[in-house]
N, C-alpha and C positions, 0 to 999 in steps of 0.2 A: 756281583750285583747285576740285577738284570736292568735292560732297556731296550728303548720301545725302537721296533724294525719298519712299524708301519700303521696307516690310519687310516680306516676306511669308514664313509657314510654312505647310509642307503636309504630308498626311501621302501617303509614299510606303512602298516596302517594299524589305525588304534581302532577301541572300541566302537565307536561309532561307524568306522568304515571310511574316516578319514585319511590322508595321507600324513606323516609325520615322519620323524627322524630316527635311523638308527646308527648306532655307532661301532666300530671295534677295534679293539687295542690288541695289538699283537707284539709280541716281546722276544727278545732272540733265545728264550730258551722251551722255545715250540707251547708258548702258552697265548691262547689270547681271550678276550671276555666283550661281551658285546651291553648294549644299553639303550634304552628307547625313551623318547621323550615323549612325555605324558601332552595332553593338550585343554585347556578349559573351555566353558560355554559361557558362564558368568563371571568374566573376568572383568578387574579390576584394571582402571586407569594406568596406573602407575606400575602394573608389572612390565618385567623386562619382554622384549620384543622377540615374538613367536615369527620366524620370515616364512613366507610364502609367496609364492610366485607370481601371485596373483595373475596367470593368466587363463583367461572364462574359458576360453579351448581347451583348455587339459587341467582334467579335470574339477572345473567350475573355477580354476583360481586357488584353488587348494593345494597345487604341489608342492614339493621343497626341495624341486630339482636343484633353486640356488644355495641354499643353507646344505645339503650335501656337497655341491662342488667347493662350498668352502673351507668343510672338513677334507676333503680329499684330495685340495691344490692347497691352501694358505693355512690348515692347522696341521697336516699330514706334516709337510716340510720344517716347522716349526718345533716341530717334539720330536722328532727320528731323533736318537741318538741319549735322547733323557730317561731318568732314574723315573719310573713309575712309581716308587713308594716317595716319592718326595711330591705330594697332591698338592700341596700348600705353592709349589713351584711350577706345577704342572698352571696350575687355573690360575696363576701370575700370566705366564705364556698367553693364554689367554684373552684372558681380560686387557692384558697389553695390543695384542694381535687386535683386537677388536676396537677398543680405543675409543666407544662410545659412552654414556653414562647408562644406557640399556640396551646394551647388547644387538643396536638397530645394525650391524655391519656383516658381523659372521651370521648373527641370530640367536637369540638361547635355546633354540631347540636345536641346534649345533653344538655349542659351548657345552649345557647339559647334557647332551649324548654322550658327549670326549671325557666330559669330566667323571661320570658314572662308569663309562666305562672301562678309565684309567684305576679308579679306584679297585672295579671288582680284578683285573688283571693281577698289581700291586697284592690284591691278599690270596689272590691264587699264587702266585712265583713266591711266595713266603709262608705257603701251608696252611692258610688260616682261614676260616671260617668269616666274608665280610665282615661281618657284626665284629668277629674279636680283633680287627683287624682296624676299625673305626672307631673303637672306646676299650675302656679297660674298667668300666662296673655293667656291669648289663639287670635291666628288667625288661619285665613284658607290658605293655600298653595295654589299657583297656579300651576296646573298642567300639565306637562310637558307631553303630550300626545303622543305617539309613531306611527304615522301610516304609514311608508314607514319602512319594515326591508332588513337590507342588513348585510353583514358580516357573523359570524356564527350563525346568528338568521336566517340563509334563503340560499334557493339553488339559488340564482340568481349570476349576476356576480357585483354587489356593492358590495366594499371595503369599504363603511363605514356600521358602523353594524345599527343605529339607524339614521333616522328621523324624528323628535318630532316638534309638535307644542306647542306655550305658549299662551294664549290670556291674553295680557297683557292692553287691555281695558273692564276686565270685573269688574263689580261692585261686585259683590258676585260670590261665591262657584257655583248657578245654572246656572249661567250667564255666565261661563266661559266655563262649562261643553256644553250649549249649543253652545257657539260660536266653540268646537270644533267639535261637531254632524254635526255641518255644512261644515266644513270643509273635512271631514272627509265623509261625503255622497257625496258632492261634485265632489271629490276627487275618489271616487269609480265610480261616476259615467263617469268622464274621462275617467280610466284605462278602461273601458269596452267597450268606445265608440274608443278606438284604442285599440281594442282587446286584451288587456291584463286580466291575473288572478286575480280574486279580493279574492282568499283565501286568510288565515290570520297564519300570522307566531307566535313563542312561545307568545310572549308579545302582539298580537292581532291586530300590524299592517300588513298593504297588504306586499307581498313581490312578485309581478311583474317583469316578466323577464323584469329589463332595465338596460342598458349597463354603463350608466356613472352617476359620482356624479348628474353632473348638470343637465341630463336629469329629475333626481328625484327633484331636487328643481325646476324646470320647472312647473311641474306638481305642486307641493306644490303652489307656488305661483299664478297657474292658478285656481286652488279650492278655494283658499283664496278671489279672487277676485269674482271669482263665487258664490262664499257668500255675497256678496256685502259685504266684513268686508276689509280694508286696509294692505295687509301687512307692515309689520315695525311698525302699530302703535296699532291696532288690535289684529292681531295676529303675532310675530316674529315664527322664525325658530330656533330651536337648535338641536344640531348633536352629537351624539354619534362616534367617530371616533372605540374609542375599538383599538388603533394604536399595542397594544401587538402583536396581530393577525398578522401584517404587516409592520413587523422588519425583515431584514435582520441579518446575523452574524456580517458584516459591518458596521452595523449602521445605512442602510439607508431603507427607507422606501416606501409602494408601497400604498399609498393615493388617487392617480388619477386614477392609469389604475394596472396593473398586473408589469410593469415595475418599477425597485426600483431606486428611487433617493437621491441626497441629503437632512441636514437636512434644508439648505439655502434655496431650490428650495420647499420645504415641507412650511416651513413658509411663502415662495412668493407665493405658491398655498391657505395656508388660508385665507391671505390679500385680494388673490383676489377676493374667493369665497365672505368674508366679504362686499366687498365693492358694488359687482355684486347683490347680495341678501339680505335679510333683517336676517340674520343670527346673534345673539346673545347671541350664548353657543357653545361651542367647549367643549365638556368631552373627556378625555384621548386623545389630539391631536395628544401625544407621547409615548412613552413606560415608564415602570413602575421605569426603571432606569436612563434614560437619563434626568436628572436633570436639565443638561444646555440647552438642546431642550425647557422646560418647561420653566423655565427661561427668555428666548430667545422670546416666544410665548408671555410668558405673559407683558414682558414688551415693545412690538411691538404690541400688539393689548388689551392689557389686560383693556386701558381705557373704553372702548367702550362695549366690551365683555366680557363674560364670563367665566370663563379657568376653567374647573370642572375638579379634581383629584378624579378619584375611584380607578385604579387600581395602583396609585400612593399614594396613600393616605390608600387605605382597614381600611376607619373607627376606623385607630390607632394612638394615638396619640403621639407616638416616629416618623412618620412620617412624621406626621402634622406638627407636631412642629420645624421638618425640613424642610418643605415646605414652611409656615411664615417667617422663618427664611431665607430662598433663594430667595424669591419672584416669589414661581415655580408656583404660580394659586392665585384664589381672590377667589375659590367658590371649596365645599369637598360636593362628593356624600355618604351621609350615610347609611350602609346595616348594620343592626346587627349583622348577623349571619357573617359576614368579623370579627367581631371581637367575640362574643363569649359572651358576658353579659348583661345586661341595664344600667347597671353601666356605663362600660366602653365606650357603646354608647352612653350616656348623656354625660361625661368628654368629650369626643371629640365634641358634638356639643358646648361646655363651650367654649371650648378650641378656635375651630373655629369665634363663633362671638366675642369674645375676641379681635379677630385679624383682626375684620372686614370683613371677610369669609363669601360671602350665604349658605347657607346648603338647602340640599337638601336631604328629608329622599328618599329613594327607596324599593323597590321590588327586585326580580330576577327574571331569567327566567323560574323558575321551581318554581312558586310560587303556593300558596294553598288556600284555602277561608280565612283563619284568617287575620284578618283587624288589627291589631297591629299598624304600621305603620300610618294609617290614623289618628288613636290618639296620637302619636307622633310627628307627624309634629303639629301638633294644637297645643299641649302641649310645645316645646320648638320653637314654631313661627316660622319654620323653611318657608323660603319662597316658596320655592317649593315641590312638590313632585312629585317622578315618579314611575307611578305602569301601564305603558303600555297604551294602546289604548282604547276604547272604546267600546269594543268586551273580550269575554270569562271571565265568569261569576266569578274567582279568582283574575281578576283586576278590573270590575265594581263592586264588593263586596266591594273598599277601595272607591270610589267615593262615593258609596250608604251609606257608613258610615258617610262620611262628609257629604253630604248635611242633614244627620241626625241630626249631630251635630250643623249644619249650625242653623237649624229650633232652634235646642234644646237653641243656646245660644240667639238667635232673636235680641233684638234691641243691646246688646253687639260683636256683630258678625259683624268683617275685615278683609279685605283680606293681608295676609302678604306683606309688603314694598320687591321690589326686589333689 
């Protein structure tokens, strides 16, 4: 039985060119496997605590020289000597050593490093492929493709932050990738032929000066067609709203244009959007606390669509389980590092289809090469995933790992039910 000889954190950098955490597990039988944590830009309240060193000298405030030295003095000495395949005991260690209700002490971009990359060690010193190593039915996730950014992903003047395509008539993992290259060339080649920018924002979609929601599903729905692929049956549309962002003190919200309304006149602008477009996910319609907005949404459109809690939800399951319980969504965006373990992030996809909940594992926007995620969704059949566009080599890294896997499991290999 193997165990762990040593723990080491470092500080590496994500996407953006930020500093962030990485991790590595070393095992007495010459194996070791390393792990990076992800970082967001629109995050949610209630996620577990990202440390940083905040100091303006080096560099701006951004390092994580302290959340490294806590992996390499206080979690290092803590697991020498333990069973790697025992993850459930591993991220007790943990969570105990830590001994906050978010992770404010070690840090979850600590905790999350150690815990991913105890796991990836554990299924290397036992021969297995992550994925078969983390669940025992596997599918492939369809993926939820990002190529219009707007909100704080992008200097334009869109209020919703993400517009994502699904292709929901693909037969396999290559199949689906390809139906959004089309899309998504498509699509670029619009924005150019009415002179717009076709750079590419954090998550690798375009983000084009245009002025309004629907001008951007215009364009989505004229690329689609230009694929010769069908919207609505092909490929649908799903929307990141990110509504945190565009919350008054009041309560009301600015969805459509710069101007804030109600939360009545909010729900009769998603109806309509719904009904106008072939639109099928609504993530965070509302803000993180308005419970009865979700509620509200979800049981006024929620047959039909999909009502994703992320920053309502942050991957915890004292939240979840008040969201089931209110009937605030039908579908939880899962981010590890929101919550701080593997653990904690399996109990809440449990938790979730439990309740009859899609899951959907994710990315952020300050994401890194480590492909974790890709094996995750496989591993608890989660139907979706979303790790961005089809551009910048730190989201085509989690495709390129699935149609790996894709090849790898051959005539056992389905696309997860949505």
């Amino acid at each position: 039985m193997a165990k762990i000889i040593n723990v080491k954190g470092r500080q590496v950098f994500d996407s953006r060119g930020n500093p962030t955490v990485e991790a590595e597990v070393f095992l007495d039988n010459n194996i070791s496997a390393t792990a990076i944590s992800p970082s967001g830009a629109s995050t949610g309240a209630f996620e577990a605590h990202e440390l940083r060193d905040q100091d303006i000298n080096i560099f701006l405030g951004k390092s994580v020289t302290k959340a490294v030295e806590n992996i390499n003095k206080k979690i290092k000495s803590s697991l020498i000597g333990l069973d790697p395949n025992d993850q459930s005991k591993i991220d007790k260690v943990l969570l105990d050593l830590d001994g906050s209700e978010n992770k404010k002490n070690l840090g979850a971009n600590a905790t999350l490093a150690v815990s991913l990359a105890n796991s990836k060690s554990a299924a290397l010193s036992v021969k297995k492929p992550l994925y078969k190593n983390l669940g025992k039915s596997f599918s492939l996730p369809s993926p939820l493709m990002n190529i219009i950014n707007g909100g704080a992903h992008a200097d334009n003047d869109l209020n919703i932050q993400e517009f994502m395509i699904r292709p929901d008539s693909a037969k396999n993992f290559m199949d689906a990738v390809e139906k959004c290259f089309l899309v998504i060339k498509n699509l670029k080649d619009l924005l150019r032929s009415n002179k717009m920018l076709t750079n590419v924002g954090d998550e690798g979609g375009f983000a084009p000066s245009i002025n309004t929601n629907e001008e951007a599903l215009e364009f989505i729905v004229k690329a689609i067609e230009k694929s010769k692929l069908m919207p609505g049956k092909d490929i649908v549309i799903c929307l990141d709203v990110a509504a945190n962002e565009l919350m008054n003190k009041e309560g009301q919200y600015s969805i459509e244009s710069n101007n804030f309304t109600t939360v009545e006149n909010v729900v009769n602008y998603y109806k309509k959007l719904v009904s106008k477009y072939p639109i099928k996910s609504i993530e965070d319609p509302f803000s993180e606390e308005d419970w009865m907005s979700w509620k509200k949404i979800t049981a006024e459109i929620g047959q039909n669509v999909q009502i994703v809690g992320d920053d309502l939800f942050v991957t915890n399951s004292k939240r979840l389980n008040k969201g089931i319980d209110n009937k605030s969504a039908n579908c939880i965006l899962v981010k590890p590092n929101q919550i701080g373990t593997l653990s904690e992030t399996l109990e809440v996809v449990t938790m979730a289809k439990k309740a009859n909940f899609n899951t959907i594992i994710s990315h952020r926007s300050g994401d890194t090469e480590d492909t974790f995620i890709a094996d995750l969704a496989v591993a608890t059949e989660s139907s979706q995933i979303k790790t961005g566009s089809l551009a910048r080599s730190e989201r085509v890294a989690k495709y390129n790992r699935l149609l790996r896997i894709e090849e790898e499991l051959g005539n056992q290999v389905k696309m997860a039910k949505i």
